[in-house]
Phi, psi and omega in degrees: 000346186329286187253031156285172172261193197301340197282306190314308168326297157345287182301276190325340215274295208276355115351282184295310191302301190315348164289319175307296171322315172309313179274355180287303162334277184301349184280317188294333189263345178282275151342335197111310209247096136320337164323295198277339189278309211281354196073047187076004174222088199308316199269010145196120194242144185276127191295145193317324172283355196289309186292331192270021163269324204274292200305305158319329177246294176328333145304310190297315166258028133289322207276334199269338181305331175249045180043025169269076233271312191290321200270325218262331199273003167293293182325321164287333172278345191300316181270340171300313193294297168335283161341273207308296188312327186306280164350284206297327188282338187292303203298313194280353187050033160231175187240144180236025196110320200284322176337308194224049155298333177234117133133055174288005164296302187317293200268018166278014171227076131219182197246057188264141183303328170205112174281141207061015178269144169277129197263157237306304196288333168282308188295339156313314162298301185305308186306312187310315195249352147298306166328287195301316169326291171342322196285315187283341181257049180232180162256038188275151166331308200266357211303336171309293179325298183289279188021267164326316192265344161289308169299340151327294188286313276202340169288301176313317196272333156305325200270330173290317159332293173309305180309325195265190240013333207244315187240329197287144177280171171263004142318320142359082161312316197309289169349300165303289212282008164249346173314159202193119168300174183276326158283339161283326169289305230249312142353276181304294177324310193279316155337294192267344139319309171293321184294308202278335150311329184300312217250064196284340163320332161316116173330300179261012136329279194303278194351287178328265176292036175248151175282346152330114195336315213263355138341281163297321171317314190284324208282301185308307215259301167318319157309314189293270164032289201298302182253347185296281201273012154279351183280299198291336172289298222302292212331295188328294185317304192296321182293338212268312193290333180318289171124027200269330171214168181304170130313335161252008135328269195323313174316307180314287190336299178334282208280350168298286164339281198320306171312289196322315194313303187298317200306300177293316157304323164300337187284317190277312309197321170298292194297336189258320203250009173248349162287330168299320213263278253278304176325300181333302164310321176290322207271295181328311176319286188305319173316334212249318138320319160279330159294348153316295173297324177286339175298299192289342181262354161285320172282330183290322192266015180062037208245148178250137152270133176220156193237104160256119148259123190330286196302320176288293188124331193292133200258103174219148217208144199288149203293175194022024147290349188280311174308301175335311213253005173079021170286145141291127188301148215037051179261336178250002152354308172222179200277326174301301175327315173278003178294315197274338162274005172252158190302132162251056161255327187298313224268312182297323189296335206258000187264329178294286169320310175298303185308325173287330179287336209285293192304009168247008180063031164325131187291280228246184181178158207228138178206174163217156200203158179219109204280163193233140157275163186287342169297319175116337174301176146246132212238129187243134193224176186203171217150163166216175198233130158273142186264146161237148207220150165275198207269341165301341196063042129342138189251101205261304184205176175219143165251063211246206202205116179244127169246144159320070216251043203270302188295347172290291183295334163317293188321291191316295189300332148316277172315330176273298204310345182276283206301346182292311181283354182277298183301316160316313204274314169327309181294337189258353210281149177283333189274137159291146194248112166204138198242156195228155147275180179299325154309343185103016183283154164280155161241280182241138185236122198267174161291287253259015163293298172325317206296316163308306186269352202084353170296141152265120195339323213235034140257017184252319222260133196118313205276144178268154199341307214297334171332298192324302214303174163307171181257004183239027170260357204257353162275328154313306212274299197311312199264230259303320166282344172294321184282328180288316169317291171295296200265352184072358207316153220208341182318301178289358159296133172083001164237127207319147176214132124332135174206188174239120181271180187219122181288183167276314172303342194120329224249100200273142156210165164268160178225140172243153196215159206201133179220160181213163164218175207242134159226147183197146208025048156078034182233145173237130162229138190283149197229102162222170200250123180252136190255152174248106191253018187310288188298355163260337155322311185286324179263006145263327163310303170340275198294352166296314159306314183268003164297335168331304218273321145303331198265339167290323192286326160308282159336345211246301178320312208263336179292311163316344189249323206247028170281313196305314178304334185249359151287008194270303213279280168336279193323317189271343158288320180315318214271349183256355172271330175313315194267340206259315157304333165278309177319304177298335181278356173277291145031269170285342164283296180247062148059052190258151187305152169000281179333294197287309165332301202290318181266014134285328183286346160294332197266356184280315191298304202306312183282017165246339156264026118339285199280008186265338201275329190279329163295331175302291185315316184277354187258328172293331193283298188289343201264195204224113192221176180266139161358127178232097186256134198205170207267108165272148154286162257215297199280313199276313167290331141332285175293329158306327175283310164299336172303316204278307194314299179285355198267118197120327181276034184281324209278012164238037160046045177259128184282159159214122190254137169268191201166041199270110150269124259279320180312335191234093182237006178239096237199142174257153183177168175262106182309328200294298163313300198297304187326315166284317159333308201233056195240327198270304200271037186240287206315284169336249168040274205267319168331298182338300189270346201299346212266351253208138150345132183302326192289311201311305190316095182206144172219132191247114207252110186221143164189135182259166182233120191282323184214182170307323190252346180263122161253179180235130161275113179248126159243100164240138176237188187253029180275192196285025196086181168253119164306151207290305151352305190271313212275007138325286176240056198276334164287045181231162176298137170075029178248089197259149175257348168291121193293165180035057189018058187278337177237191203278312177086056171224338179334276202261040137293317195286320180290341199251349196276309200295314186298298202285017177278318199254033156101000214229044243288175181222135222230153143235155185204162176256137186288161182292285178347324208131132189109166195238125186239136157218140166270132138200163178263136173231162180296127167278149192208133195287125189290135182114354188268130189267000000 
């Protein structure tokens, strides 16, 4: 009993005690002693079946107050039967015996029309606080209603019962037939307390004890009720034993009194309930407002209110929630009806969570569910309820609230099926994938990462990135994501970088990595992809040798086409140091002075580093080394080319004219290589022009600076172009512009591959005029940069 509440104390408080009376009473008729039976009053005592009605329903509602509900209604049939016999013998004018089965001595010496029968106000009393009871355990709708207004009467016919002990004569028929020992009133009086405490849930129960106007109005008007028309009897009495008036004056008083009473009471009781109203009225306004406002923000947010009585069944809901859900309106009106529109795996689960709430005595409970339309869709909604119990802890109603979350969850299921495929596509991709947070935490380590370095995800995962780097990188790699941190810098995103990794073994290889990044709720996460480029490092080295190795062999080629011309080139200096050595040795034969001697052996000297310079050149030109890239002239490397080319080529009357700008005078590059460019594209050229008139033959050498770090080299000449045919794939292998397969058709394969080593590219076009044009770029170097 610890944590019921106050009313079921009550009840029981006044419960037990009428069990006491009862049995002090029937203890009295044991013994002998109208004293103890009657309470101090010998001469009418309530008769023994009268105590065991009162004791039988003072059990029953112990038994029902602790909820045994099967016990309390046995209990409860003891005074209905008392009742009933009572009745029939009044009614039918027999004795059927039953009066004085027990202690028929005792009561054949009073002085009753029928002794030991219970007379009219206990049998009443018994049919009433038996009814309501019947009424309150039973499951019916209204059993609050009848309840109440049976416990009501039955309140009325105690308290009128008591007033008749007190004011009625005994001369009075009314009186006689209605007359009530003191212990059945007061019996009766506690009986019907103990029901209505029980049952506190009574409308004007709660009212009574609420601080609410109308509450209080009540609290004020039921003592006046009470004692108002109880004043004009004590008035009577006193006047009457006085002698101050006749009886029937004093009756006049009487009723006079009562009228003034009613008059006055009905009168403050108008005034007090029409100040109410007028309040009433104010509060129904802010009311009607407020449901307004709560109507619009339930509908702006698409949320439904509802109301389950419990007891009913009945089902009630805030306007256009039903519509909202593609429902028909009143389609969920009870609970069975929403039973038949929910998946009934849901409808069970949600029934299973209520059972569970009622047995832990749960304020609130939460549920989610999917109602089926009449169409066959589905609407998925989720929400919570508050529960409320009666004082038994009975589950009476709920009060909760559902929003429609069918496009959330579509959305939600979108989003795993993307992310399943995402993570599926992540899992197949060959490259490793591993995302950091903005601090440098690994977040996710795909396979083909495990794979790479030999970690298992989730001996990583936590750990910082820099783990990966090589170990003796990893403080680079630290202040470089620190610096990437602090500043967000966004430039090297989505572009490749070299680095060096580290195995779980040990085992260093290089990687290029590509990062990229998400940013959300004001957390950033790095996404990067790491490649292992070991075997492709190995397979440019490779093709790097052997283009070395092509690009010499080439050189070779072309030094090989161009021996006549330069043993031609050669021949003439040899042949004038030849000539320059026989004069002077004639000279000296005949014995002519110094002077002239010395200065044929100067002009012998000059054409022999002539011809020494021309061999230097073919031999640098020619010979096969590793790559050098170092700071060049511009001009110098030009001309040099043009030297090796043209030399030997005077008798076929080719100009070659410059256009060099003063701006671009430098270039890093390996001389050797630019050099064989442009050695392929002079040669091609002069191949070209032979075919052309002597005045026509011109190659035009130009160069510029296209942007700050690119100058462009242009070579053209006016012969008759490249077919339209070649000059698709004219940078492809085995593709020759020379008739009757006079070349290799690698020249300028070799060349474009050598220009796109430094960075630069290589271009061709046929001029409108007429004639051939080709471009490439090299790294520009600033003058003056070592």
């Amino acid at each position: 009993m610890g944590d019921w509440p106050i009313g079921r104390k009550l009840a029981t408080g006044f419960a037990a005690l009428a069990c006491a009376c009862s049995l002090a009473a029937f203890f009295g008729w044991v013994i002998g002693s109208r004293e103890l039976s009657g309470f101090g009053v010998p001469s009418r005592p309530p008769w023994p079946l009268t105590t065991i009605g009162y004791l039988a329903l003072s059990l029953g509602f112990l038994a029902a107050i602790q909820n045994r509900l099967k016990e309390a209604r046995i209990l409860w049939g003891a005074p209905v039967v008392i009742a009933t016999l009572s009745l029939v013998q009044n009614s039918l004018g027999v004795d059927l015996g039953v009066d004085q089965l027990l202690f028929h001595d005792s009561i054949q010496g009073l002085n009753f029309p029928h002794p030991g029968r219970p007379g009219a106000t206990p049998t009443t009393i018994f049919l009433l606080l038996a009814l309501a009871g019947y009424a309150s355990s039973s499951g019916a709708w209204q059993r609050d209603a009848v309840a109440s207004l049976i416990a009501s009467c039955a309140l009325g016919v105690a308290m009128a019962a008591a007033i008749m002990i007190v004011f009625a004569s005994p001369d009075d028929p009314v009186a006689r037939l209605y007359s009530i020992s003191v212990p059945s009133a007061v019996i009766g009086l506690l009986l019907t307390a103990a029901y209505i405490f029980w049952h506190s849930s009574f409308g004007w129960v709660r009212l009574l004890g609420s601080d609410r106007p109308r509450g209080r109005l009540l609290q004020l008007l039921l003592p006046a009720v009470l004692i108002f028309p109880v004043i004009p009897s004590l008035l009577e009495s006193g006047m009457e034993g006085a002698g101050l008036l006749s009886p029937l004056s004093a009756r006049l008083l009487v009723v006079l009194g009562n009228i003034l009473a009613v008059g006055l009471i009905t009168y403050w009781a108008i005034t007090r309930v029409a100040k109410e109203q007028d309040r009433l009225h104010g509060t129904m306004d802010a009311l009607r407002i407020s449901e307004e406002r709560l109507a619009t923000a339930t509908s702006a947010h698409e949320l439904g209110v509802f109301e389950w009585n419990v007891k009913t069944g009945k089902l009630e809901w805030s306007p256009g929630t039903e519509q909202r859900l593609g429902l028909v309106p009143g389609s969920l009106s009870d609970f069975d009806s929403w039973r038949a529109q929910v998946d009934p795996q849901d409808a069970q689960r949600i029934i299973d969570t209520i059972a569970h709430t009622v047995a832990e005595r749960a304020d609130t409970f939460s549920y989610r569910y999917r109602f089926i339309q009449p169409n066959g869709n589905v609407r998925a909604v989720e929400g919570s309820s508050h529960a409320f119990y009666d004082d038994s802890g009975n589950l009476m109603r709920t009060v909760g609230v559902i929003l429609d979350v069918t496009e959330r969850d579509e959305r939600e299921a979108e989003l795993r099926a993307r992310a399943a495929q995402l993570r599926s596509i992540l899992e197949t991709v060959p490259d490793a994938m591993v995302v950091v947070d903005q601090d440098g935490m690994i977040r996710q380590f795909s396979a083909a990462a495990e794979a790479l370095w030999g970690y298992r995800a989730e001996d990583v995962l936590g750990l910082k990135l820099t783990m990966l780097a090589a170990s003796d990188e990893r403080e680079q790699a630290e202040a470089a994501f620190a610096r990437f941190s602090r500043t967000r810098e966004t430039s090297a995103i989505g572009r490749p970088a070299p680095v060096t990794g580290e195995t779980a073994d040990g085992r260093r290889f290089p990687m290029e990595i590509r990062t990229n990044l998400a940013r959300f709720d004001g957390k950033t996460l790095v996404t990067i992809f790491f490649r292992d480029i070991s075997e492709r490092l190995q397979t440019e080295e490779r093709l790097s040798e052997l283009s070395a190795e092509l690009a010499h062999v080439s050189r070779q080629s072309a030094m090989s086409e161009l021996a006549a011309d330069i043993a031609h080139e050669l021949n003439q200096p040899l042949s004038a140091t030849a000539n320059f050595l026989a004069a002077a040795r004639m000279l000296i034969n005949n014995g002519e002075g110094g002077e002239r001697v010395s200065e044929m052996l100067q002009h012998g000297a000059d054409q022999t580093q002539r011809a020494g310079h021309i061999i230097r050149r073919l031999r640098d030109f020619t010979q096969g080394g590793d790559v050098e890239m170092r700071i060049e002239s511009v001009e110098r490397t030009i001309r040099d080319a043009v030297e090796l080319v043209l030399v030997g080529t005077s008798q076929f009357h080719i100009r070659v004219e410059y256009d060099l700008d003063p701006a671009a005078q430098q270039i890093y590059a390996d001389r050797i290589q630019v050099q064989q460019v442009l050695v392929n594209l002079l040669r091609n050229a002069n191949e070209a022009l032979r075919t052309l008139p002597k005045g026509r033959r011109q190659i035009t050498i130009i160069s510029r600076k296209v942007d700050d770090d690119m100058i462009e080299i242009e070579v053209s000449d006016t012969g008759p172009g490249i077919p339209n045919s070649i000059l698709e794939q004219l940078f492809s292998r085995f593709t020759t512009t020379k008739s009757g397969g006079g070349g290799m058709g690698i020249g300028l394969s070799i060349s474009k591959r050598i220009i796109e080593s430094h960075g630069g590219a290589l271009t061709a076009e046929n001029k409108p005029e007429g004639g051939a044009t080709f471009r490439f770029t090299l790294p520009a170097v600033e003058e003056g940069v070592e």
